[in-house]
C-alpha positions in Angstrom: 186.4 188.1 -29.2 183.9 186.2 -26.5 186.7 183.3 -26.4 189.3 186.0 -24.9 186.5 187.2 -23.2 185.7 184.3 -21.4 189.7 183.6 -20.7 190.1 186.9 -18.7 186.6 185.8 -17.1 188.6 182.8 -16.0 192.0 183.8 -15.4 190.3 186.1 -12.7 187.9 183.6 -11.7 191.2 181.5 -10.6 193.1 184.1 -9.3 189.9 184.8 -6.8 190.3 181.0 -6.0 194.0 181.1 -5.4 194.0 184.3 -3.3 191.4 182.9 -1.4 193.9 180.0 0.0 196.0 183.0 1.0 193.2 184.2 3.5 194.4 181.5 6.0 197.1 183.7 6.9 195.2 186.8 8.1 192.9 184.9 9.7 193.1 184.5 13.5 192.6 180.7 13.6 194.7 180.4 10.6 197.5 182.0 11.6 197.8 180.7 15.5 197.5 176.7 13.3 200.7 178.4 11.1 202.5 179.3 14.4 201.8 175.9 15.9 203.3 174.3 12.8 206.6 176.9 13.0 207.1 176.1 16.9 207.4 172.2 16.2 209.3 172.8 13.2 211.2 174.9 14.3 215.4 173.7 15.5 214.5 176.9 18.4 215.7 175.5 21.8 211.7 176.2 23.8 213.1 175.7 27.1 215.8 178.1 26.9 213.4 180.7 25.8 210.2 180.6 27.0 209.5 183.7 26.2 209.7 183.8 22.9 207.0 181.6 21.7 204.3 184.3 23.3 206.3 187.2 21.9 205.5 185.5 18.7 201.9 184.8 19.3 201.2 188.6 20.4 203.5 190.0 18.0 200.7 188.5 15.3 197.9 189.1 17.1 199.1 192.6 18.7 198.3 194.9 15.2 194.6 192.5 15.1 193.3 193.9 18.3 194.1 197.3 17.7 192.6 196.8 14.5 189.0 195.4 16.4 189.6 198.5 18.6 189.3 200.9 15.7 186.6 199.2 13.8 184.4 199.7 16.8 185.3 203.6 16.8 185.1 203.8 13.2 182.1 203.5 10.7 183.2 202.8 7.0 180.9 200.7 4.2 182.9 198.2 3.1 183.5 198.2 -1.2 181.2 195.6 -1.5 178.3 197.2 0.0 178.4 200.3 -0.3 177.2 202.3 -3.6 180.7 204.0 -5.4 180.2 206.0 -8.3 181.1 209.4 -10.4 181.9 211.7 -7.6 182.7 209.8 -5.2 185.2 210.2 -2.6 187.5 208.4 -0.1 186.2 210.3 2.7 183.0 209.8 1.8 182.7 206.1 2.1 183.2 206.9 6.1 179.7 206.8 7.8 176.7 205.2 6.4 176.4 207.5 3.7 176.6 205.5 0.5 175.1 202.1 2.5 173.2 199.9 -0.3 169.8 199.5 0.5 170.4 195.6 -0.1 173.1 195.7 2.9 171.4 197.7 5.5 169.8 194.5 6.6 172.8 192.4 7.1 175.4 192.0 10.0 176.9 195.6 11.2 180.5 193.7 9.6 179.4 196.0 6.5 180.5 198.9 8.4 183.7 197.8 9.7 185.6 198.0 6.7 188.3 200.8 8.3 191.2 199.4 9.4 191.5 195.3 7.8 192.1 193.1 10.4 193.4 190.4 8.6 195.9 192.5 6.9 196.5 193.4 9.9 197.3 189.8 11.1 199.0 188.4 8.5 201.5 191.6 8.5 201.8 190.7 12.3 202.6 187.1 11.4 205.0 187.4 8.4 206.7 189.8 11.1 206.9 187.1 13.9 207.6 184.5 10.8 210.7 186.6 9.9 212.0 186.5 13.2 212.0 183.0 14.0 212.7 182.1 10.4 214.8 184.7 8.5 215.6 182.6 5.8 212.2 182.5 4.4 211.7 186.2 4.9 210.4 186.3 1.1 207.9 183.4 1.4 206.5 184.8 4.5 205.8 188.5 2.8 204.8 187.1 -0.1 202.0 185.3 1.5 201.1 188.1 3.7 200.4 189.9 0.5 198.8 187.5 -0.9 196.5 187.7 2.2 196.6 191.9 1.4 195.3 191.4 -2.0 192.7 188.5 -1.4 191.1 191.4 1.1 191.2 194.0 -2.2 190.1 191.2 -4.8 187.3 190.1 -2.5 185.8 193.6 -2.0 186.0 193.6 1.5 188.5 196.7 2.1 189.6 199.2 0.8 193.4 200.0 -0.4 194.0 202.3 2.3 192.2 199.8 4.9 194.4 197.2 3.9 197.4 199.4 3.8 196.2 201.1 7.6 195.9 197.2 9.1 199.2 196.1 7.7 201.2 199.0 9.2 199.0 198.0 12.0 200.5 194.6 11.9 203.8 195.6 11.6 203.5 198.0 14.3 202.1 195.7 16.7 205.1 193.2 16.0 207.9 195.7 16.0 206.7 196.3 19.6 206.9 192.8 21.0 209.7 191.4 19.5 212.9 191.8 20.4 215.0 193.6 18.8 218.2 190.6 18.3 217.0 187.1 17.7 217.5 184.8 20.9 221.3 183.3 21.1 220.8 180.4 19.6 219.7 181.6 16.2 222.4 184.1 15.9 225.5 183.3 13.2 228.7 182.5 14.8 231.7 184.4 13.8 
């Protein structure tokens, strides 16, 4: 029994590790290094559309900012730090309420946890991803899920945080880009 024990102690020990790769994605210097890498890989004709190329870089960044905005209206303890129990509810984790003792000394970032900004990002960039690139439409999700779930797994948000900042995300990018891909990347008949 402590074998299997120590197996599901590892399989989740490598599944933190693997979503933590993911985090690249809904991170702000990790996703503008993604972007860089889709311009110049990209077959998309720059000159012809100059546009674009900052449509995509505030379509992922868009949901982000709006995301800061709210954190600094909002006060919620993030999971990690904040003491959950029997009768507690979501409401209540807004405020500083349930605030461990341990984490009233640390950075005011244990207070932000309300709306995730990186899910917030990386919703924003699978979004500007998808419209450059539709073909890879399911890679692009997928890893912008990944970066979802690393934020759960990690204890730094909440479901409905990360679930907030995505729509966020999406928002954001729905905004900014157009609604028809440029010329160049439509099919032919």
């Amino acid at each position: 029994m402590a074998l299997g024990a120590r197996g599901a102690v590892d399989a989740v020990g490598g599944l933190r590790k693997f979503l933590s790769l993911a985090e690249v994605g809904g991170h702000g210097k990790g996703a503008l290094m993604i972007l860089v890498a889709a311009f110049t890989l990209s077959c998309c004709r720059w000159r012809q559309h100059p546009d674009l190329a900052l449509r995509l870089v505030l379509a992922t960044y868009a949901g982000g900012l709006a995301s800061s905005l709210i954190k600094a209206l909002v006060t919620r303890v993030r999971p990690r730090n904040a003491l959950l129990g029997d009768g507690v509810y979501a409401l209540d984790t807004f405020g500083r309420a349930l605030l461990s003792p341990d984490a009233s000394q640390t950075s005011a970032s244990v207070l932000m946890s309300f709306p995730s900004g990186h899910a917030a990002v990386a919703a924003g960039l699978a979004a500007a991803l998808c419209h450059l690139a539709p073909h890879g439409r399911w890679l692009f999700i997928g890893l912008a899920l990944m970066a979802c779930l690393q934020r759960l797994v990690g204890g730094a948000h909440y479901l409905s945080d990360v679930c907030f900042g995505a729509a966020l995300g999406l928002l954001g990018a729905a905004l900014i880009l157009p609604s028809q891909r440029p010329l160049h990347q439509q099919r032919l008949p």
